[in-house]
N, C-alpha and C positions, 0 to 999 in steps of 0.2 A: 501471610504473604511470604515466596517466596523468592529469591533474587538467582541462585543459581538452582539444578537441579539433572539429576542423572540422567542419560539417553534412555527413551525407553525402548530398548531394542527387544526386549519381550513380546510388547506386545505390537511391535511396528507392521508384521503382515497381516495381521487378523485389523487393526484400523484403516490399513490400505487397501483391503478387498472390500470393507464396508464401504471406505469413502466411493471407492470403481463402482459399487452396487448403487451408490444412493445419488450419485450427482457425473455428472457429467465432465469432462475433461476441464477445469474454469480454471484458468491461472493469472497470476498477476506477478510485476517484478517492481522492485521500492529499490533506489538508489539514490541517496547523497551524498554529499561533498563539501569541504569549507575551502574555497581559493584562497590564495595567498595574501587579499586585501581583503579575507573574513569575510567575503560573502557568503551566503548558506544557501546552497540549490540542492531540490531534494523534487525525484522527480516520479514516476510511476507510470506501469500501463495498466490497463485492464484488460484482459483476457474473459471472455466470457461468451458462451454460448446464444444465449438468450435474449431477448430485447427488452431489456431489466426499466424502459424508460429515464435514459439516465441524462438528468439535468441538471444543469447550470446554475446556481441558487445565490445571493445574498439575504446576507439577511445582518439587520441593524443592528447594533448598540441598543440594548433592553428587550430583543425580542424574547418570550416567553418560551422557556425551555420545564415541559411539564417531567416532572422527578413519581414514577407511580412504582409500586411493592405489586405483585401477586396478589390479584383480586380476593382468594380466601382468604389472604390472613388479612382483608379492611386495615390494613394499615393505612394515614392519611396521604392524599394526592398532594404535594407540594408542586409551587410554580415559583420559579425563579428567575430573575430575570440578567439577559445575559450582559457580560459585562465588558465584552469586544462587539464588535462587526467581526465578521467572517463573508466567506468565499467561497463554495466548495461545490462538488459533485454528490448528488441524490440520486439515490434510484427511487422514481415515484413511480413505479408498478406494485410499491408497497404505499399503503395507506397511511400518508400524513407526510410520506419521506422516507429517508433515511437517508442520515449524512454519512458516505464512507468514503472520502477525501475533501480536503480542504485545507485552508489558513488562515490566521484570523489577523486580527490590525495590530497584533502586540509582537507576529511572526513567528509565531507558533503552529508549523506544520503538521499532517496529521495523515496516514495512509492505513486503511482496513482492506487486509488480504484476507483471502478463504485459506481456510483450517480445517478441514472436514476431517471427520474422523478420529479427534483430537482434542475438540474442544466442545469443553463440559466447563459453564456458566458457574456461578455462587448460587447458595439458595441463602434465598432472605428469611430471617425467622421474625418471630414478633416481636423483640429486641433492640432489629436494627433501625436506627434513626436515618441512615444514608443510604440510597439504594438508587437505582437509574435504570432501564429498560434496555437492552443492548442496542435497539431501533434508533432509543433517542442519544447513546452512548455520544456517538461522533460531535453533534450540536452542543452536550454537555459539554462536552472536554473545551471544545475550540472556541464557545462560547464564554469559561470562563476560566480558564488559565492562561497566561503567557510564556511561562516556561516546565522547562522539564521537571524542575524540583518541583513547583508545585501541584503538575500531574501527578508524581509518586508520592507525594503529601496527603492528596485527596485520593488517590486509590486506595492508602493505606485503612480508609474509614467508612467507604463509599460500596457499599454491594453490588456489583452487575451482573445483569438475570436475562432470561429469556421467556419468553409465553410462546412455548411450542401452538400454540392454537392461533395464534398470531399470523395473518394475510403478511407472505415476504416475498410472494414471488412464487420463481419455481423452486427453489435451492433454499433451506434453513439458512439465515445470516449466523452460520459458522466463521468467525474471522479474528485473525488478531490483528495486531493495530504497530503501526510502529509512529512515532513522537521525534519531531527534529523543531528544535528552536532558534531561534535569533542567533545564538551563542555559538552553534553547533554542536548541542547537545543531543542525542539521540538514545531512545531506548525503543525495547520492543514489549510489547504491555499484550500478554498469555493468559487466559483460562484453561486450566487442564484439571481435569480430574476434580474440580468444583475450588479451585484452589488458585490465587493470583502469581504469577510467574512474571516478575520482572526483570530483562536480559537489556544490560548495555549493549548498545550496538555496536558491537566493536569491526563487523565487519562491513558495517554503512550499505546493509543490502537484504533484502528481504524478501521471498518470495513465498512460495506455501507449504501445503506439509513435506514430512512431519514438523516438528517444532524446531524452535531457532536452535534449542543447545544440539540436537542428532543435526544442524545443519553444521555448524560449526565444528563438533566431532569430524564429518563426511570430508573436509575440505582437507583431513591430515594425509588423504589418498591420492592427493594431490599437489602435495610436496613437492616434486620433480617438475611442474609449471614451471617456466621461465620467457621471460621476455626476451633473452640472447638466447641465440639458438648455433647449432653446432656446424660450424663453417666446412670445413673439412674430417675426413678421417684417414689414416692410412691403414688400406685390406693387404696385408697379402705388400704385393709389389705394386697396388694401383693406388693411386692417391684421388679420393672418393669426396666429391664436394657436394654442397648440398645446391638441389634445385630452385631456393629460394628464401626468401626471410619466414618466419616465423617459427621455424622448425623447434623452438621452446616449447610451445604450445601444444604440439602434438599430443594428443589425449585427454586434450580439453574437450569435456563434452557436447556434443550439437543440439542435441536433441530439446525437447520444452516440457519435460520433464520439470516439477520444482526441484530438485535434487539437481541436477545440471543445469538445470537455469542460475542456480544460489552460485555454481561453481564460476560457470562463465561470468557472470557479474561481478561477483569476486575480484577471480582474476584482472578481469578489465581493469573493474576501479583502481584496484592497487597496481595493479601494472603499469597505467599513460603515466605520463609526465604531468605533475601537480596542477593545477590553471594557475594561472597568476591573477585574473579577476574573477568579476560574473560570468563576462560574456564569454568567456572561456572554459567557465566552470559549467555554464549552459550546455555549450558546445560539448562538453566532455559527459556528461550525462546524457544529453540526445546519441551521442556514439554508443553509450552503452546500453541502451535502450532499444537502440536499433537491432542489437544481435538478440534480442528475446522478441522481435517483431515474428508473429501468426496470421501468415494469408490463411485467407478463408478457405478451409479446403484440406489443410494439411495436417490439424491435428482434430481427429475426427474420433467420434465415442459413439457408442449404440444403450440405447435407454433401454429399459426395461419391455417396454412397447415393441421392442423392434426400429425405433426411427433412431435413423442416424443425425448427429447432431454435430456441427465446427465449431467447437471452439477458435478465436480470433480476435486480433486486438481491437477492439470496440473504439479507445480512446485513448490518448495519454497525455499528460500534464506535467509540468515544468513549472515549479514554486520556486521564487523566487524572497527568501523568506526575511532577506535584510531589504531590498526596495520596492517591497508588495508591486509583486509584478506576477502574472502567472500566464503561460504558454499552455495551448491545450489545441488538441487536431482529433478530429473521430477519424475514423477508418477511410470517408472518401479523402479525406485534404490531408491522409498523413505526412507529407512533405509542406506542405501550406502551416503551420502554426499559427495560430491569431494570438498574438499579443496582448496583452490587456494590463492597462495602467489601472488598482485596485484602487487607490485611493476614491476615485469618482463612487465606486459602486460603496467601499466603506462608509462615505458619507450622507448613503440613501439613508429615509427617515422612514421606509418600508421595506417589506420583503421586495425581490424581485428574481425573477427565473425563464429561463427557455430551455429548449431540448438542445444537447449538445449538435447533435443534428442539423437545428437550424439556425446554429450562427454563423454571423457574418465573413466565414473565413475569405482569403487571408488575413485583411486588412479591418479593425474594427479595435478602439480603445472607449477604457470609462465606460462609465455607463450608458449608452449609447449601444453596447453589445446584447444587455438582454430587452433589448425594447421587441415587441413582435413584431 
């Protein structure tokens, strides 16, 4: 395992043309926060092309999270059972699931972004005793840890793999993960080059390739950001004032790019004014969410086929990770959030799920939201 590790600027255009070759424009943006009275909001969209069937899942205290190795080497199946309730978003266009957002009852948050191009899994040899399936990756985690330490605990032992032959959809589940707890701890949890990369989050914001440390490098070109901007100047014998506020920002980038997304998120978060609670720390994270919002239409890619394809924000979510609370709006009621008090659904004594699609927005708490 690794915790820091060099840019790989070598090879950064030769995985950028592969990822343009193999997948579609798919982006996502992760943003948390702890306000002033230690709440922890940590929020995310999804950006994606596809109709990934992406649903709304609990699932109880002991539900059975199956632990399997690569079919050749017969290593044993283990089933474990979990040791939270959780909350989260599946995309079930992949068989069985797959969790890549959620929080569980202990407030242990959890966000899987695409990585294409980048990310190369562990291989399990015959060996290893710990090992997980990246499909079941999400459900293991949030189903049995509650904090950050003891994600980097169990990473340090636990092998995660992929079965390229594996039904996901249209896109490989290329993705890394980023980790926010109760505490407000954050990390971002890396496969690269078969090898584990774990980065504190130092900058509470996450978006896609390349990896976190060339994003963190990118943002030294951006130094000159400022939230005061320059009021006047004197040319000459004319005294030159500016046209309006924000004039700091100028060359912050617009664009939905992950590379100008990571900036402008950034910027944002460390630039507002701190929250002083939740609902403020709510509030501040839906603002900066909003500037990485994708109408359908505008950031468009052509497949190998020939068919053009929009990428667009599908969904986004708002964890609320000290009063299990969680916000969440698909693309028609993006202004509409439905609320939802987690506790009711925590205390199902089964699974239960709907299509984000068809919930009850605006208005809809506890479990009452995934009934059909």
């Amino acid at each position: 395992m690794r915790t820091r590790r060099n840019p790989m600027l070598r090879t950064l255009t030769t995985a950028l043309s592969l990822a343009a070759m193999m997948n579609a424009a798919l982006a996502c943006t992760a943003v948390d926060i702890v306000a002033a009275d230690r709440t922890v909001i940590a929020g995310r969209t999804m950006e994606w092309a596809f109709d990934m069937k992406w649903t709304l899942v609990s699932r109880p205290k002991g539900f059975p999270v199956k632990l399997t190795a690569p079919k050749a080497l017969n290593l044993p199946e283990r089933t474990v059972e979990a040791k939270y309730a959780l909350v989260g978003v599946s995309a079930n266009i992949i068989p069985g699931g797959a969790l890549v957002e959620g929080q569980n009852a202990a407030g242990l948050g959890m966000s899987g972004n695409f990585l294409p191009g980048f990310t190369t899994y562990q291989t399990v040899t015959p060996q290893d005793k710990n090992y997980v399936e990246v499909l079941s990756f999400g459900a293991w985690a949030l189903g049995n840890f509650a904090t950050i330490a003891e994600v980097k605990e169990a990473l340090k032992t636990t092998k995660v793999w992929s079965d390229p032959s594996a039904a996901s959809g249209p896109t490989a589940p290329l993705m890394h993960f980023v980790f926010t707890d109760r505490a407000g701890a954050s990390i971002i949890v890396e496969y690269v080059e078969g090898e584990l990369h774990i980065h504190d989050n130092v900058a509470h914001v996450l978006t896609n390739a390349p990896t976190y440390d060339w994003h963190l490098t990118n943002l030294r070109n951006y130094l000159n950001l400022s939230t005061v901007g320059v009021e006047q100047r004197q040319i000459g014998n004319v005294d030159v004032t500016a046209l309006g506020q924000g004039g700091g920002l100028v060359g912050l980038p617009g664009d939905y790019t992950p590379p100008s997304r990571f900036v402008r998120a950034s910027a944002l978060r460390h630039g507002m004014t701190p929250p002083k609670d939740g609902a403020e720390a709510v509030q501040a994270v839906v603002h900066v969410l909003n500037t990485v919002d994708i109408p359908v239409g505008v950031a468009q890619s052509r497949l190998p086929n020939g068919q053009l394809v929009s990428d667009y924000t599908q969904w986004v979510s708002i964890k609320d990770l000290t009063n299990n609370r969680l916000q969440i709006a698909d693309y028609a009621h993006r202004t509409s959030y439905l609320t939802i008090d987690l506790a009711p659904l925590f205390a199902l004594d089964k699974p239960a799920e709907r299509l984000i699609t068809d919930l009850p927005y605006p208005a809809g708490v506890g479990a009452d939201v995934l009934k059909p």
